[in-house]
C-alpha positions in Angstrom: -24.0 0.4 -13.4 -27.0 -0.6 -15.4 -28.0 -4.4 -15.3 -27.0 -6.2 -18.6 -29.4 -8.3 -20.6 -28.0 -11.1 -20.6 -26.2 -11.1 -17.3 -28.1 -9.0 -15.4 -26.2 -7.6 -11.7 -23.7 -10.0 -12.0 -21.8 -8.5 -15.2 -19.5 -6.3 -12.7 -18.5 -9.0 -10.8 -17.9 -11.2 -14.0 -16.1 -8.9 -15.5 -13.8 -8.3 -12.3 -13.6 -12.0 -12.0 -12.2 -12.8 -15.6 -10.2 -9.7 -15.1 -8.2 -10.7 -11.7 -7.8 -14.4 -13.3 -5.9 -13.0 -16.6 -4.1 -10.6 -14.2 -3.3 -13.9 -11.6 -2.1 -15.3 -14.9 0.2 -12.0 -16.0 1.3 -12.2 -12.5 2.6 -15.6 -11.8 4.4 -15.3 -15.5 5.9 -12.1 -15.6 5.9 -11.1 -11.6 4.6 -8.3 -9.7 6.8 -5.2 -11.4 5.4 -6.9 -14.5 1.6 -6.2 -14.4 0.7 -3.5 -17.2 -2.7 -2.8 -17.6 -2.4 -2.2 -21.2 -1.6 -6.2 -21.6 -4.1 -6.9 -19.3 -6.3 -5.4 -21.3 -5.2 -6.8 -24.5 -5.1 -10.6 -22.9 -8.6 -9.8 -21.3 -9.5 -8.5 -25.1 -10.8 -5.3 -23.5 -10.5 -1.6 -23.6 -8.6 -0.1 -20.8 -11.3 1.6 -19.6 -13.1 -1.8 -19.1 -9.9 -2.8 -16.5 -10.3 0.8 -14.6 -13.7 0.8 -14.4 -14.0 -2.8 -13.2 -11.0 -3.6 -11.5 -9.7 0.2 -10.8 -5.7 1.0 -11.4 -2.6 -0.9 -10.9 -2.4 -1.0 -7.5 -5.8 -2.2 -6.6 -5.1 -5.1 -9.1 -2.2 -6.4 -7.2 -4.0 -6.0 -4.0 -6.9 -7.8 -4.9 -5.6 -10.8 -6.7 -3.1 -11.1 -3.1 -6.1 -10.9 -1.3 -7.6 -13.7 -3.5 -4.2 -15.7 -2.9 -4.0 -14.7 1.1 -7.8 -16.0 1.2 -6.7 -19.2 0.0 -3.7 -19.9 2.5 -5.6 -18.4 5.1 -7.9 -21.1 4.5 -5.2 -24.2 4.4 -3.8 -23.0 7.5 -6.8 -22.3 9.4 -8.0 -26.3 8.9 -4.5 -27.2 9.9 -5.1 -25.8 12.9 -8.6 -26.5 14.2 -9.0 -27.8 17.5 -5.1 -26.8 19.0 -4.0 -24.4 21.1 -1.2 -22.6 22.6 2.2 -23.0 21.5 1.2 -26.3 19.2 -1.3 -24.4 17.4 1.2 -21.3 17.0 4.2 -23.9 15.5 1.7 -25.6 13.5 -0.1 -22.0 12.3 3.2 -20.6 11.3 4.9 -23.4 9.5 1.7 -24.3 7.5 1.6 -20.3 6.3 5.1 -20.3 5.2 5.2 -24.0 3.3 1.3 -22.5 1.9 2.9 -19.0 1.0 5.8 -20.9 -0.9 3.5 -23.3 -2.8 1.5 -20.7 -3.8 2.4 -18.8 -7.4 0.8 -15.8 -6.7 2.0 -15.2 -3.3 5.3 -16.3 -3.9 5.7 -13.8 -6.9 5.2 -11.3 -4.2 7.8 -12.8 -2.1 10.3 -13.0 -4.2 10.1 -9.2 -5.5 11.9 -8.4 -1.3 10.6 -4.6 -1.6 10.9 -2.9 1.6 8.0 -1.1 0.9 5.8 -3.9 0.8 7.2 -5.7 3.5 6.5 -2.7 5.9 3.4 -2.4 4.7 2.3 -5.7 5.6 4.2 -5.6 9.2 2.2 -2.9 9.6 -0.8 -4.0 8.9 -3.9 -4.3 11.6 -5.7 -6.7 9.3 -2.2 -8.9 8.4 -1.6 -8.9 12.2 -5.2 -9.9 13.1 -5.3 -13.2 10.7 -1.9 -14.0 12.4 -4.1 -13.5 15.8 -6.4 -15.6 14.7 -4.7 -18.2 13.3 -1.6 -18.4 16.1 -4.9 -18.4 18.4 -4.2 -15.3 20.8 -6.4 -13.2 22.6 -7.7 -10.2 20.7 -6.4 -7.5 20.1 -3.6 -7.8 18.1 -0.6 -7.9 20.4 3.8 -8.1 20.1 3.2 -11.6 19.6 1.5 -11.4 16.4 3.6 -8.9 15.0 6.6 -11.0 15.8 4.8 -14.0 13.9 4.5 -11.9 11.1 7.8 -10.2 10.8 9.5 -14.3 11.5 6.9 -15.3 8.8 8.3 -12.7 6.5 12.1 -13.0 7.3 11.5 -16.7 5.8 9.7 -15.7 2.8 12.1 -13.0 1.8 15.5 -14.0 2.8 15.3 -17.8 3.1 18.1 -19.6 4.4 20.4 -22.1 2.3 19.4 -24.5 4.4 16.5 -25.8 2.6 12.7 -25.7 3.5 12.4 -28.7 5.8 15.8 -27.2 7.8 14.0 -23.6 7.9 10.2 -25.1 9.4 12.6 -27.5 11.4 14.1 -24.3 13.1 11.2 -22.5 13.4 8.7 -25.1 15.3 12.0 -25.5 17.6 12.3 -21.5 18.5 8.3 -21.3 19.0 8.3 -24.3 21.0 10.5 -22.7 23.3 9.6 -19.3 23.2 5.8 -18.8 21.5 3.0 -17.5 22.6 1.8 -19.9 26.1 -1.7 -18.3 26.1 -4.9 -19.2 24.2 -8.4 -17.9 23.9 
């Protein structure tokens, strides 16, 4: 792309910005299966071909304003953990993502939409199960302990138990207490 005038390089990444906040926005009010491009256009007062060529399709959309989101919790749970290790800094790693994931309106419009197809995607994912790594505090790569967090961390966040949220981190810090991860880097 050409540099603007006015803006100069940063038009692009303007553009994308103001575009992923009005999409955040469509997002939180009308969920996930709700995101049309057409009315992100028309809330972003833009063409259509202004969302594709900035922000691509559909698709991309969702994944980038979740990365935006997953950056953010990421963040939160990453300070809660600083300095511990071992079990402790698994409880306190997992706990602190699901009580971040819930508080959070973007990620918890992604949650509540249960599709099988998205939860296998991020089970399956190298770069979902190397945060969890990272932030449980394993040894690299990726092992079955990371997946496991993962899969535990989206069993909560999908089918969450009547219980109540205090009850359901309650349960969890109990089972990893007893049976997470005993190594650290």
């Amino acid at each position: 792309m050409t540099d603007d005038w006015l803006l100069g390089a940063a038009r692009h990444r303007h553009a994308r910005d103001r575009l992923l906040a009005v999409a955040s926005s469509l997002i939180v009010e009308k969920g996930i299966d709700g995101l049309d491009v057409s009315e992100l256009a028309r809330r972003a007062h833009c063409s259509r071909a202004t969302v594709y060529r900035h922000v691509r399709g559909r698709s991309a959309i969702i994944e980038a304003v979740l990365t935006r989101s997953s950056a953010r919790i990421v963040e939160e749970v990453a300070a809660h953990v600083e300095g511990l290790t071992g079990r402790r800094r698994a409880v306190v790693a997992l706990t602190s993502a699901l009580a971040a994931a819930r508080r959070d309106r973007i990620a918890s419009q992604f949650f509540s939409s249960g599709s099988a197809a998205q939860s296998q995607t991020l089970i399956e994912s190298q770069t979902v199960a190397g945060i969890a790594t990272e932030l449980i505090g394993l040894k690299q790569p990726p092992d079955e302990h990371a997946q496991l967090a993962v899969r535990v961390l989206l069993s909560f966040l999908w089918w969450p138990a009547s219980e109540g949220e205090q009850i359901q981190l309650d349960l969890l810090a109990d089972f990893l207490a007893h049976r997470g991860p005993q190594h650290s880097r």
